[in-house]
C-alpha positions in Angstrom: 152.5 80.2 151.5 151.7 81.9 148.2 152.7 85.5 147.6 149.1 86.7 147.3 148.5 84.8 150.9 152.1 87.2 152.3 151.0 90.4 150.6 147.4 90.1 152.5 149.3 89.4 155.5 151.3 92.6 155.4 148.6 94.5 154.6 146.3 93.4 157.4 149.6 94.3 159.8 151.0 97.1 157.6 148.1 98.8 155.7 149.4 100.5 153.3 153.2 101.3 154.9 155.0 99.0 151.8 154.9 98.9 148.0 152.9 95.9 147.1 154.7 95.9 143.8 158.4 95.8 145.2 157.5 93.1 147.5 156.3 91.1 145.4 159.1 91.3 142.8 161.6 90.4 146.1 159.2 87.5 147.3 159.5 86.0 143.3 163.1 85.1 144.0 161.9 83.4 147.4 160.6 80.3 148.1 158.2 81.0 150.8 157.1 77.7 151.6 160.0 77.1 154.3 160.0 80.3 155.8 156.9 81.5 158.9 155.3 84.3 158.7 157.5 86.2 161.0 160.6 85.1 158.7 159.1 86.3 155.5 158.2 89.8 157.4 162.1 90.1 158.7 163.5 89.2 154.7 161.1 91.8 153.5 162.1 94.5 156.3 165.3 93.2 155.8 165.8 94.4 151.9 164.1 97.9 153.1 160.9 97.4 151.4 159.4 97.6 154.5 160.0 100.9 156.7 159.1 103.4 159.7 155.9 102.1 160.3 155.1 104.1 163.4 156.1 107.6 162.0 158.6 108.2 164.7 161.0 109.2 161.8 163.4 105.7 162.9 162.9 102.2 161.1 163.0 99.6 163.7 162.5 96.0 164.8 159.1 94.9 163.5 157.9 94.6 166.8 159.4 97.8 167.7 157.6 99.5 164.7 154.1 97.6 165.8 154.3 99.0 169.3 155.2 102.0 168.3 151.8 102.0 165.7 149.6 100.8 168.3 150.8 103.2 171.2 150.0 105.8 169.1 146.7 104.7 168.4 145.9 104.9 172.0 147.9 108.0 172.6 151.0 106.8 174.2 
C-alpha cells in the first residue's frame, strides 16, 4: 500500500486528528507493503503521531479511541 493510499485511510477513520506531514515522513522509512492496515495504524499511533482521538483528554487503544469517537457522536 502506497503512502498516499495510508494517509486517505487515516483520514477517512481520523479526519483531521494527525499531522499529514509527520506521518508521512514516519511512513518514508517504512515499507508498507507487508504490513495491514491495522499494523500500519498501530506503528503510526505507536510513534505518537497519532493521539486522543475521542477528546476524553487520554490517548488510547485505536479501538478504544474509535469507540470513544463514535459514542460521542450518539451521545454516550
Amino acid at each position: 500500500m502506497d503512502i498516499q493510499n495510508i494517509l486517505s485511510e487515516l483520514t477517512a477513520k481520523f479526519g483531521n486528528s494527525f499531522d499529514i506531514s509527520a506521518v508521512t515522513e514516519h511512513l518514508k522509512g517504512i515499507d508498507t507493503s507487508n504490513f495491514s492496515m491495522s499494523e500500519i495504524i498501530e506503528k503510526v499511533k505507536g510513534s505518537g503521531l497519532i493521539g486522543d482521538l475521542d477528546g476524553d483528554g487520554v490517548q488510547e487503544s485505536v479501538l478504544d479511541e474509535i469507540k470513544g469517537k463514535i459514542g460521542g457522536i450518539f451521545g454516550k
